[in-house]
VOGU-3710 file (C-alpha; in Angstrom, 3 decimals, decimal comma):
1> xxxxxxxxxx> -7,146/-17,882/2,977  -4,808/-15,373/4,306  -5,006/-11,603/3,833  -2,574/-9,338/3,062  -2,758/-7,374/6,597  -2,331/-11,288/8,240  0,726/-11,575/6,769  3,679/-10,910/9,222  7,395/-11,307/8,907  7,135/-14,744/10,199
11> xxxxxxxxxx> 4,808/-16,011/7,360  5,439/-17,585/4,308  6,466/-15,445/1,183  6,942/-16,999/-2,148  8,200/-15,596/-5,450  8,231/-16,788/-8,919  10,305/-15,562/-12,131  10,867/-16,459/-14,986  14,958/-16,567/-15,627  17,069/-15,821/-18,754
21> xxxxxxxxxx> 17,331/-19,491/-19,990  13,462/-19,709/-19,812  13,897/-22,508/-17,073  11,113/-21,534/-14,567  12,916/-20,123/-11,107  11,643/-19,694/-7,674  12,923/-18,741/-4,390  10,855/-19,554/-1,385  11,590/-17,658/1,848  10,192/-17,309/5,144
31> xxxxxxxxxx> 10,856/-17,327/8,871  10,411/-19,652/11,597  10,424/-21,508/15,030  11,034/-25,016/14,052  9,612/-25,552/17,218  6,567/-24,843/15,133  6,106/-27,345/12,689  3,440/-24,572/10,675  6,495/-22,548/9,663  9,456/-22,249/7,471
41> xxxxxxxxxx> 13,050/-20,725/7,535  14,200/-17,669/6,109  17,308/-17,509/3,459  20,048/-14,915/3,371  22,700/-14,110/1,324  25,470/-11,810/1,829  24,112/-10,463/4,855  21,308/-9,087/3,072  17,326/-10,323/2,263  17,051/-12,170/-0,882
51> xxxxxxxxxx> 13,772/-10,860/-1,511  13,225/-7,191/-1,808  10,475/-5,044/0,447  9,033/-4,529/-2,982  8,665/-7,828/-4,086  7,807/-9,332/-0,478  4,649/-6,831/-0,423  3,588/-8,200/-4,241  4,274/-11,833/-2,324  2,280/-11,002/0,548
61> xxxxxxxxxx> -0,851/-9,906/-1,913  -0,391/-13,276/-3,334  0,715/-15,494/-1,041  -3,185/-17,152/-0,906  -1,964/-18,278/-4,821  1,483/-19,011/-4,378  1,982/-20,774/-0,900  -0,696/-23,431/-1,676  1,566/-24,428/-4,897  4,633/-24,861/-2,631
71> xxxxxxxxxx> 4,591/-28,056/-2,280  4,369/-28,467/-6,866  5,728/-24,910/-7,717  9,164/-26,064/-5,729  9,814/-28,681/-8,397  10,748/-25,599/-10,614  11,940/-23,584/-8,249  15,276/-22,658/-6,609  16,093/-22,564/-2,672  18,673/-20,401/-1,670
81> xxxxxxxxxx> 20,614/-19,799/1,344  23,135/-17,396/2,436  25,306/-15,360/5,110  23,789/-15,559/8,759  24,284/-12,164/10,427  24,911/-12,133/14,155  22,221/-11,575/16,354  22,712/-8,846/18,204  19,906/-5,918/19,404  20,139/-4,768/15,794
91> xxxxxxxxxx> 18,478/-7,219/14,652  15,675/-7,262/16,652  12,161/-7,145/15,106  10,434/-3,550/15,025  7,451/-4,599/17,191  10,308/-5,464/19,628  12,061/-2,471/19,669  8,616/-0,677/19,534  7,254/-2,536/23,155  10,880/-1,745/24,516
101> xxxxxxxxxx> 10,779/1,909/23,808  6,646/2,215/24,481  5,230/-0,560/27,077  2,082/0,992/26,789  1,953/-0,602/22,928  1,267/-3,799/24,767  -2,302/-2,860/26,004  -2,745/-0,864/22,725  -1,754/-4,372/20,632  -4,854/-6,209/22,842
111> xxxxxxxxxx> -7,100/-3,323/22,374  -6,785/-3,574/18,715  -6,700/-7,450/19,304  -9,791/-6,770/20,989  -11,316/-4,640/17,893  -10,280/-6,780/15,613  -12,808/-9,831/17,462  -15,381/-7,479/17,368  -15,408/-6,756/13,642  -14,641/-10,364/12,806
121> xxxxxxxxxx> -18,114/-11,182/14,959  -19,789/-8,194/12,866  -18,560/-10,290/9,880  -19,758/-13,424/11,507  -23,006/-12,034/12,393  -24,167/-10,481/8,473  -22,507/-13,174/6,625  -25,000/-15,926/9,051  -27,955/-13,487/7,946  -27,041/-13,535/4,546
131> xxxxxxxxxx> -27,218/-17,195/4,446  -30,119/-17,278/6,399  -31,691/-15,169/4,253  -30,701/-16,532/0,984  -32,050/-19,936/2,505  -35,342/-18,297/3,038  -35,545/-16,916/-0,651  -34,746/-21,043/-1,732  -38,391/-21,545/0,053  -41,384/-21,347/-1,797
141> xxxxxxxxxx> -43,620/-18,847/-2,150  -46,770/-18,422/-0,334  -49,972/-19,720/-2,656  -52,769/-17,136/-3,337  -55,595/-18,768/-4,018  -53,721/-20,333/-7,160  -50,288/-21,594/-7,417  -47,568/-19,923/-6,781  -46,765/-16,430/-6,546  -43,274/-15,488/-8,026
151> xxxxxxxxxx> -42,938/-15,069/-11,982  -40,642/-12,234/-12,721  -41,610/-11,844/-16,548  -43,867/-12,970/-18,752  -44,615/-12,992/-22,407  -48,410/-12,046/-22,291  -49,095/-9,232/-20,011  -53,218/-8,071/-19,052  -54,047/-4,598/-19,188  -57,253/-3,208/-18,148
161> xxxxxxxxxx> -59,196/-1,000/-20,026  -61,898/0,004/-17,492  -63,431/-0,458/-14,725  -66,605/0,464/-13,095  -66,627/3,393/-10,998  -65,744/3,380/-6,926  -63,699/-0,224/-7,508  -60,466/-0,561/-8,447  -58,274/-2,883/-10,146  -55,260/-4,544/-10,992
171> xxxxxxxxxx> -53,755/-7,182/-13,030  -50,947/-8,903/-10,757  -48,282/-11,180/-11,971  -48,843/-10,826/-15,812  -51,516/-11,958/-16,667  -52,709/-14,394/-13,897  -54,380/-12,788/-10,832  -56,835/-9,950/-10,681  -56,616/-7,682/-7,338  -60,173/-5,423/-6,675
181> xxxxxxxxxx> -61,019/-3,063/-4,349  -64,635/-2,661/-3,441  -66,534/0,490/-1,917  -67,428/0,103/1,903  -70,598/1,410/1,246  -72,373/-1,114/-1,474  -72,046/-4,822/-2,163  -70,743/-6,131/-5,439  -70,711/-9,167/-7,082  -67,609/-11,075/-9,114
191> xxxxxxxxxx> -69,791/-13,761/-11,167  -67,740/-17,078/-12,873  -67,208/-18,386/-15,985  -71,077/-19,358/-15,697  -72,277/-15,917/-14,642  -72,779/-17,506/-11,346  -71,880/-15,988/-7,925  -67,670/-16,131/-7,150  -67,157/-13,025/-4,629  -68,727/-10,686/-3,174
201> xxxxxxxxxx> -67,201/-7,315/-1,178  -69,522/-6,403/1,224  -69,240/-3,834/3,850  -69,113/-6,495/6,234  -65,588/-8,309/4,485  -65,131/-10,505/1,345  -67,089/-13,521/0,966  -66,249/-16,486/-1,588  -69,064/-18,862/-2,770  -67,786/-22,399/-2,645
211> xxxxxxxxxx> -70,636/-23,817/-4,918  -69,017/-22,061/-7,653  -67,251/-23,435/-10,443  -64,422/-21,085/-9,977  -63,729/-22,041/-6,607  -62,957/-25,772/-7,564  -60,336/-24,713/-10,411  -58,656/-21,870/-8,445  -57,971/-25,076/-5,958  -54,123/-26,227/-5,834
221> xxxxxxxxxx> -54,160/-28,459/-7,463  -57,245/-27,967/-9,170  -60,510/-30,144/-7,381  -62,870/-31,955/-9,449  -66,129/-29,778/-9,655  -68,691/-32,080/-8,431  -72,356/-32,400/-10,139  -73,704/-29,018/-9,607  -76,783/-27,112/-11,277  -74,999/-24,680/-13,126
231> xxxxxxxxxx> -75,461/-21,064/-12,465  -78,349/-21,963/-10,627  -76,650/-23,724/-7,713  -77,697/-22,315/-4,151  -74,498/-19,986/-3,079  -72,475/-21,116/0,203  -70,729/-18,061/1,224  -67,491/-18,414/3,190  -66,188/-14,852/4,759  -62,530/-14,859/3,875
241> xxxxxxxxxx> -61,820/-11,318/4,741  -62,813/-8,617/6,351  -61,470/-5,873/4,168  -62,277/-4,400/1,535  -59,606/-6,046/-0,839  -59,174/-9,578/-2,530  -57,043/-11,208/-5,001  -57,596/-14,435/-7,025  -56,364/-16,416/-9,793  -58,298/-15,283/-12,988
251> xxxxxxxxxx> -58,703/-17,446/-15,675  -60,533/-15,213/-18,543  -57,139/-12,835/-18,598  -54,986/-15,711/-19,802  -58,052/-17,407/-21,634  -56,866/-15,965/-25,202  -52,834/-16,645/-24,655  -53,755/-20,022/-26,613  -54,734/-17,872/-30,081  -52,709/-18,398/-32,820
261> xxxxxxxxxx> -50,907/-15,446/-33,462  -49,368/-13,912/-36,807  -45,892/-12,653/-37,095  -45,423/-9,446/-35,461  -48,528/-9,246/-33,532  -48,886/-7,712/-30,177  -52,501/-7,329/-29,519  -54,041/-10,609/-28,911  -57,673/-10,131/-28,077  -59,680/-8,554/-25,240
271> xxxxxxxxxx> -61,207/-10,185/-21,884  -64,250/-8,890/-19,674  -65,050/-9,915/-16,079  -68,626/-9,977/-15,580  -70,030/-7,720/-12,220  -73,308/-6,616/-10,256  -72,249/-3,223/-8,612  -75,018/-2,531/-6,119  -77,518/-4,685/-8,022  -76,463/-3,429/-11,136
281> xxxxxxxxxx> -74,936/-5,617/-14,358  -71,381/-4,365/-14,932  -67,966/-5,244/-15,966  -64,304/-4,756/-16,032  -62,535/-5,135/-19,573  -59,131/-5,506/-21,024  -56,832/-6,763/-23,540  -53,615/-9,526/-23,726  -51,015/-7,973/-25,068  -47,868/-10,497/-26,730
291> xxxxxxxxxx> -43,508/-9,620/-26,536  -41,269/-12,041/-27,966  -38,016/-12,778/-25,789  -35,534/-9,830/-25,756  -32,271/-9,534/-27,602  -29,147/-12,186/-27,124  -27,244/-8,751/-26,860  -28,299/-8,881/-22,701  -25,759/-12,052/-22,470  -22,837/-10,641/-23,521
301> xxxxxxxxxx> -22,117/-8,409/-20,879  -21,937/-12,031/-18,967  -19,753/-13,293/-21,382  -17,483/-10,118/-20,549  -16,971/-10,313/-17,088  -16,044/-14,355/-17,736  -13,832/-13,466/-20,560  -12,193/-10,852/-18,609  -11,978/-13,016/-14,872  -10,227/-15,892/-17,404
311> xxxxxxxxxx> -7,886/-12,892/-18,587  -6,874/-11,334/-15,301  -6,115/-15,337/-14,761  -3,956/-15,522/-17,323  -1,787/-12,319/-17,253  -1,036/-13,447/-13,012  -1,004/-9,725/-11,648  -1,474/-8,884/-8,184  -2,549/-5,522/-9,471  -4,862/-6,704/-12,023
321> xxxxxxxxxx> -5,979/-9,343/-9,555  -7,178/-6,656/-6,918  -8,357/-4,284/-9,123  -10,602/-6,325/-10,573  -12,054/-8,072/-7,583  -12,508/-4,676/-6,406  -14,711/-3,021/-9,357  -16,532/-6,753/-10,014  -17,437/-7,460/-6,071  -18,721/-3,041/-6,172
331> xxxxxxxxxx> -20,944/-3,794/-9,364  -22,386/-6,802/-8,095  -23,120/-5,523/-4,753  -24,834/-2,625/-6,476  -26,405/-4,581/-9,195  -28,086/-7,114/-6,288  -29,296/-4,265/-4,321  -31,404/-3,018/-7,319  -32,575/-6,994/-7,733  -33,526/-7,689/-4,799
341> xxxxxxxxxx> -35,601/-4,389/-4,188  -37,506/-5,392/-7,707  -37,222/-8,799/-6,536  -39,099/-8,358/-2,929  -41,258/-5,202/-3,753  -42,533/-7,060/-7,097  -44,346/-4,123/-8,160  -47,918/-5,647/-6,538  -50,566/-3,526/-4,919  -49,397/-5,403/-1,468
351> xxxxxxxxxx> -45,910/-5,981/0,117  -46,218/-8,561/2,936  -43,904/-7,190/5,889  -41,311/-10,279/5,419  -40,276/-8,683/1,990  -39,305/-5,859/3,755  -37,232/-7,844/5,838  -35,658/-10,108/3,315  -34,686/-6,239/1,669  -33,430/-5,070/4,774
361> xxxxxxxxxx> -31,176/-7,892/5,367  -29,530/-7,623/1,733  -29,281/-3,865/1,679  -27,434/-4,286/5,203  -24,877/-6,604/4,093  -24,296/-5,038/0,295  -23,557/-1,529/2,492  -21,463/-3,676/4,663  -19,397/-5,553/2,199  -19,448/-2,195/-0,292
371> xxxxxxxxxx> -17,590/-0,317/2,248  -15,286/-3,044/3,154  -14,561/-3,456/-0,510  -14,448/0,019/-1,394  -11,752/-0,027/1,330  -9,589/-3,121/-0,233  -10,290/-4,955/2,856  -12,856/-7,645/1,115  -11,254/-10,980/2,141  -12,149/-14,437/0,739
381> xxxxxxxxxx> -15,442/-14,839/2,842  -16,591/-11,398/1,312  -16,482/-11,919/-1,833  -17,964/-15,709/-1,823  -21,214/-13,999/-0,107  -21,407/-12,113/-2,409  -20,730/-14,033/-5,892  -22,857/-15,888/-3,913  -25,754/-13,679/-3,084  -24,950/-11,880/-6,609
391> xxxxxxxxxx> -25,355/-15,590/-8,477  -28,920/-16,429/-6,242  -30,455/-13,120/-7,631  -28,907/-13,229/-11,319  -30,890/-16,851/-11,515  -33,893/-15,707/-9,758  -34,102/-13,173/-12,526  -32,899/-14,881/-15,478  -36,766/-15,060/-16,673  -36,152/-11,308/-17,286
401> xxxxxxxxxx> -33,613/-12,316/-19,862  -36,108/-14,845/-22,148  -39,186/-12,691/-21,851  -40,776/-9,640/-23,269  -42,177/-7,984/-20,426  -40,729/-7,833/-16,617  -42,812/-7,607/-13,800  -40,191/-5,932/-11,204  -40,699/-2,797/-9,449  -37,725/-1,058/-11,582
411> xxxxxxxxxx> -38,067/-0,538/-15,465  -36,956/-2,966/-17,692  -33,827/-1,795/-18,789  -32,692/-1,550/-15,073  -33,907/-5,393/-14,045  -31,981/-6,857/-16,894  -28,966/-4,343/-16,238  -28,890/-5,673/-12,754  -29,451/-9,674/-13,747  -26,714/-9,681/-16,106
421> xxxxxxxxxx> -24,504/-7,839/-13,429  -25,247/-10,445/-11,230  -24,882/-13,178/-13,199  -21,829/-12,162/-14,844  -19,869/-10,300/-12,169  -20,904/-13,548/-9,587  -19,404/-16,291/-12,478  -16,176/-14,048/-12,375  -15,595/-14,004/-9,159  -16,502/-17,747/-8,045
431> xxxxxxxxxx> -13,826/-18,073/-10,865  -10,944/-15,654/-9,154  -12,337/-17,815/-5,561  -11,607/-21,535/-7,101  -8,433/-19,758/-8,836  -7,449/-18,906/-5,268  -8,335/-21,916/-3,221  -7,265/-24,776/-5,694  -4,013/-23,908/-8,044  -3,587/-27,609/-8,961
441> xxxxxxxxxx> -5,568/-26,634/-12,283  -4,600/-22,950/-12,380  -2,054/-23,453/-15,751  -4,116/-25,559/-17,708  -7,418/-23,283/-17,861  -4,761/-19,966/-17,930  -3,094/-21,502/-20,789  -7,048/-22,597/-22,018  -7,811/-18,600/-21,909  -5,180/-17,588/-24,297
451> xxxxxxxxxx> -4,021/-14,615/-26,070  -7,558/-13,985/-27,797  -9,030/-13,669/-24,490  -6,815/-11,723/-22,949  -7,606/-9,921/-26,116  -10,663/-9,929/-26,182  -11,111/-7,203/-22,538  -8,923/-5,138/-24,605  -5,660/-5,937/-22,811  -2,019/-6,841/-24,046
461> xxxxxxxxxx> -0,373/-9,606/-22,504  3,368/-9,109/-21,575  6,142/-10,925/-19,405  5,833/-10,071/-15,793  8,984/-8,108/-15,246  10,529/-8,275/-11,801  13,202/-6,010/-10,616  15,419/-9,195/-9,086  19,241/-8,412/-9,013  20,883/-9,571/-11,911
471> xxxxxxxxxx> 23,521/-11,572/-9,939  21,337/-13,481/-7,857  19,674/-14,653/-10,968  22,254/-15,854/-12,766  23,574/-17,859/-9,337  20,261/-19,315/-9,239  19,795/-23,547/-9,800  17,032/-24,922/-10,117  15,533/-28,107/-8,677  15,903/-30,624/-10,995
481> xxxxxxxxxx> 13,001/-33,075/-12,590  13,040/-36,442/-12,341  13,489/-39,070/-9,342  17,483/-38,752/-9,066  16,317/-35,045/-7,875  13,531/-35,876/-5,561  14,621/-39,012/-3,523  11,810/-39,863/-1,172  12,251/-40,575/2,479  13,495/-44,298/2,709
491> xxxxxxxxxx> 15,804/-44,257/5,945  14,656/-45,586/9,383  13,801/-43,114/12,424  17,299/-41,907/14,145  16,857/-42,534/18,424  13,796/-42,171/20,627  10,697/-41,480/18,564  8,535/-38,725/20,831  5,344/-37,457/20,562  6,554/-33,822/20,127
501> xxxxxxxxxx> 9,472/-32,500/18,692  11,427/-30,946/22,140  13,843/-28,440/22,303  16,307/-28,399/18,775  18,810/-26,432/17,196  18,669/-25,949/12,993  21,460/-27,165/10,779  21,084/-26,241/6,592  21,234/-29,224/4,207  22,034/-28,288/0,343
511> xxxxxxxxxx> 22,714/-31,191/-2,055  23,714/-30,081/-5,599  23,729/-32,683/-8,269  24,613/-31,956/-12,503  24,165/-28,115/-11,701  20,466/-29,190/-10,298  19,409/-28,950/-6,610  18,362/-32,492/-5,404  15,132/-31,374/-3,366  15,760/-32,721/0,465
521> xxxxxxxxxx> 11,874/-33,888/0,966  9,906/-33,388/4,347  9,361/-36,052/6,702  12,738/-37,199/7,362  12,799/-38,206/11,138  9,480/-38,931/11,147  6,202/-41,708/11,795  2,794/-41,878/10,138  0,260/-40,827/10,323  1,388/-37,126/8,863
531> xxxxxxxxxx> -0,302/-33,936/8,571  0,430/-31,521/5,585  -0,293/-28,478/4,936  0,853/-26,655/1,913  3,807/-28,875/1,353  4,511/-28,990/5,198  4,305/-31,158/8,152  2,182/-29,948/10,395  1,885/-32,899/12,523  3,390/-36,192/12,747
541> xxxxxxxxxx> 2,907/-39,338/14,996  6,292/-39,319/16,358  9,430/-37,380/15,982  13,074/-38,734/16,057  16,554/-37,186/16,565  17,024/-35,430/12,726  13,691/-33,875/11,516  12,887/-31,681/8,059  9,229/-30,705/8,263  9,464/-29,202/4,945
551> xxxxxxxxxx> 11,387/-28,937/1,452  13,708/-26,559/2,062  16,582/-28,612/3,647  16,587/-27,528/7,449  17,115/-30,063/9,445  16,203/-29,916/13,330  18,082/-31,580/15,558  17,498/-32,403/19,030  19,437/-30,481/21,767  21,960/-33,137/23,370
561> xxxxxxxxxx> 22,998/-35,325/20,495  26,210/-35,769/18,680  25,426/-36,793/15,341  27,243/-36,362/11,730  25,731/-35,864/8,181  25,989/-39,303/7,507  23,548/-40,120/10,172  21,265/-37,389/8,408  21,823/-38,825/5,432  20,986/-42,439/6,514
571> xxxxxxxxxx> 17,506/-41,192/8,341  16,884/-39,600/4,794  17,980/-42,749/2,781  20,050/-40,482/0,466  23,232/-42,310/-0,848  26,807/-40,319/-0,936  27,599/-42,477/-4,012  28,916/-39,841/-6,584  29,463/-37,022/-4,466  32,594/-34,675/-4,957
581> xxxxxxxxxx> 33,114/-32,254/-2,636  31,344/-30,543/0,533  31,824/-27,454/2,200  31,239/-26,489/5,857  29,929/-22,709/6,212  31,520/-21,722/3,230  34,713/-24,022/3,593  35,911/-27,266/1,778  35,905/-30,088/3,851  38,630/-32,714/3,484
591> xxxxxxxxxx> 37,809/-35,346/5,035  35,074/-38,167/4,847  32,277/-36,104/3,659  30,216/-38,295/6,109  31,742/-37,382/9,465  30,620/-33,644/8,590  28,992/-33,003/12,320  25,915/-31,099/12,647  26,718/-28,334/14,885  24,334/-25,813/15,692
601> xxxxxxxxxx> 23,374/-23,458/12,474  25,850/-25,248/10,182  25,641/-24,230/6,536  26,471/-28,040/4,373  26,812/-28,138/0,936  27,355/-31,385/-0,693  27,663/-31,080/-4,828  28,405/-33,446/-7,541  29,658/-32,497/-11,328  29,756/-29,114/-12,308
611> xxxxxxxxxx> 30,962/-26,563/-9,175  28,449/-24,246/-7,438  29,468/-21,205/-5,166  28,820/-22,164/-1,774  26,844/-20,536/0,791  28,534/-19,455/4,257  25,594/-19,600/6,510  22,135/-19,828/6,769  19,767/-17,477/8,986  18,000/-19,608/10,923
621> xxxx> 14,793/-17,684/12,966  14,876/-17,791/16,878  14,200/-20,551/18,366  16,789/-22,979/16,101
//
């Protein structure tokens, strides 16, 4: 995609209206070399633009929409042409008069040439570790002991009620794990379901009997617990630490999750884990507490940002458009900060040092892409990383959204604020991307959003109103529909095919048939195989002695031929049958419309039933 500060005066600028007789209208303008086939000509009339500086800067905001339709849109549309002023020094570009007066803007253009590499490699560089990073979140988790370590809510959530004095304790993940602590002075004891021997914290480390019943089940998967003599079984201790700290999967918290429960209840029942705390019988209780799934409320704000991307769709403003890129991409940058430092800190009693990391990298880029967004210089690959990195979070956390109690480091209110940010904001603007790089559907699903959802973000549709000269819309024709207007390339290859196209001067084609314009296709003059790109021939296998590369009825002749329109015509496989009149920069011709010669920068205008002013000249860009 191309961003507005890409565009330059030798780009492509398209723009639509809608005319009086509701007949859609466009004018496509633009300025090349046609010794590049990646550009297209620029049309004049009357010595002056078509398009105003106004309405070339709304083009240039939209050309990533518009340009990619050219090659569809320009059935609708309306190419014009007009007077060719001389070229003289006047008409120089500004960057040219600029170097003339100020050589030194020549090493100032490849510093900032140079600058400009260096941020795109910063861009390079954080949008690779935001993949990268993203990629390492799509792992699994490390396995503690039992299964895996990631739930982000839960419906039944442990709390302890004491615990014996010098340990301490903690209920990880809901209701699943148990974390201790043990003295460094004394030894003490975790005993099984059987009251036999599971861990022991000794000043020497943590120790894990592997006779025990609990060991086989904590397993993953679970082992079969082989024939054993219950709690009498001889220990086998296995030092798996040599801290002070150990957490394990812990059955008896979850144990009552299975009660039947009556309408309305929270408390579900209490749980003890039996202890010997320097030879002493002890224990640490609890209870399992029960919350239902939150409100459907925490969807709408989704629904919102969907609703409102499908509106902005529909209305087609440039202003809308970047405004509301600009506020969704902000919220969901700030919305997956907040994520992913609930996400990676988890609220346990340990971070591992690659959370840390996996934060670093994503606060990095969402200050990175903020500011470049808070700047209105978020391109395309911006804002896919993040609807992207916005839309990997939002489903991470969606759990948060269908259960009672979240286990995040932030409060609850703030995790589901942030997950529905990130959901909702990321569907919007993977929505605005696909709007952007595929129009082919773009009327169908704006047409789809209607009035009531336009309505529905509390805004009131209305025409687009463009401040186009009143004459030049009323001259306006548009291209007509059907096959008699859009006659494909059927003629043969004119002299030597070449490989490239060579030195060649421009001459303007305009064919006018029942007030319509009769669309002169590209690809006249040429051999497969063809390259398009936007409704343009990039590349061809061969190129003969008359050549359009595009729809707008230049044709490029090569230097040192004598050839006449019907020769043109012929390559094309266009038929004079029916036609009226022609005039030659503005002039009637009288003779055999056919022996019209193609001089350098000739304006030809061939027409057939109703009469349509006639152009005088064309400006053609350097180089033609």
């Amino acid at each position: 995609m191309v961003g507005e500060r890409q565009l330059s005066g030798q780009e492509l600028r398209v723009v639509l209206w809608m005319a009086p007789d509701r007949a859609n209208r466009a004018e496509v303008s633009g300025r090349a070399d046609h010794g590049d086939p990646q550009q297209i000509s620029v049309p004049r009339r009357g010595g002056q633009q078509i398009v105003q500086p106004n309405l070339l800067r709304r083009a240039e905001s939209g050309v990533d929409r518009d340009e990619r339709t050219l090659q569809h849109e320009v059935v609708a549309g309306r190419i014009t042409v007009g007077q060719r002023a001389p070229r003289t020094d006047q008409h120089k570009t500004a960057d040219q008069r600029r170097q003339q007066a100020n050589p030194q803007q020549s090493l100032d253009t490849v510093r900032s040439v140079s600058a400009d590499h260096l941020r795109q490699s910063k861009s390079r560089f954080l949008l690779l570790a935001l993949v990268v990073t993203i990629s390492l979140l799509a792992l699994p988790q490390a396995a503690d002991a039992h299964g895996v370590v990631d739930p982000v809510a839960t419906s039944f959530l442990a709390r302890i009620s004491s615990v014996p004095y010098g340990l301490e304790a903690k209920v990880v993940d809901g209701d699943l794990r148990m974390w201790l602590q043990g003295p460094a002075d004394q030894t003490v004891t975790v005993l099984d379901y059987e009251r036999a021997p599971y861990l022991r914290f000794t000043p020497a480390g943590v120790s894990v009997n592997e006779n025990s019943e609990m060991f086989f089940l904590n397993q993953t998967p679970a082992a079969a617990v082989p024939v054993r003599d219950g709690p009498n079984t001889a220990p086998d201790w296995v030092q798996v630490s040599n801290g002070h700290t150990y957490q394990w999967h812990e059955g008896r918290l979850q144990s009552l999750a299975g009660v039947a429960r009556l309408p309305g209840q929270s408390l579900i029942g209490r749980w003890r884990i039996a202890l010997i705390v320097g030879g002493r019988a002890s224990e640490i209780t609890g209870s399992l507490w029960f919350r239902g799934p939150p409100s459907v409320i925490w969807f709408w704000p989704i629904a919102v940002f969907v609703l409102c991307a499908l509106a902005a769709w529909r209305l087609q403003s440039d202003r809308i458009d970047r405004l509301f890129t600009r506020f969704t991409a902000a919220a969901v940058l700030v919305a997956a900060a907040v994520a992913a430092e609930g996400r990676f800190l988890h609220g346990r009693p340990g971070i591992a040092w690659f959370g840390f990391v996996e934060l670093g990298l994503v606060a990095v880029f969402c200050g990175w892409a903020g500011r470049r967004v808070l700047r209105d210089r978020a391109g395309g690959l911006v804002l896919t990383a993040t609807a992207l990195l916005g839309g990997w979070l939002g489903l991470t956390l969606v759990p948060t959204l269908l259960h009672g109690y979240t286990l995040l480091a932030q409060p609850t209110f703030i995790a589901r604020a942030a997950t529905v940010i990130c959901l909702g904001g990321a569907f919007a603007l993977i929505l605005w991307i696909v709007r952007i790089a595929d129009p082919r559907g773009r009327r169908a699903i704006a047409a789809a959003a209607g009035a009531a959802v336009v309505a529905g973000c509390g805004v009131t549709a209305s025409p687009r109103v463009q401040s186009l000269p009143p004459a030049l819309i009323a001259q306006a024709r548009p291209i007509g529909v059907g096959p008699r207007f859009h006659p494909p390339v059927t003629g043969p290859v004119l002299g030597t095919c070449e490989s490239t196209l060579g030195p060649r001067y421009g001459v303007h084609l305009e064919v006018f048939r029942a007030n319509r314009v009769v669309l002169v296709p590209a690809g006249v003059g040429t051999r497969a195989p063809r390259r398009m790109l936007y409704g343009r021939i990039t590349a061809a296998g061969c190129y003969g002695e008359i050549v359009t590369l595009d729809p707008t009825g230049v044709l490029s002749v090569r230097t040192g031929t004598h050839l006449d329109l019907g020769a043109a015509l012929r390559s094309w496989g266009f038929s004079l049958a029916g036609i009226q009149r022609a005039y030659v920069n503005g002039r009637r011709w009288s003779s055999s419309i056919a022996t019209i010669p193609l001089t350098r920068d000739a304006e030809i205008v061939v027409e057939s039933g109703p009469v349509v002013p006639p152009h005088h000249a064309y400006d053609f860009p350097p180089g033609l």
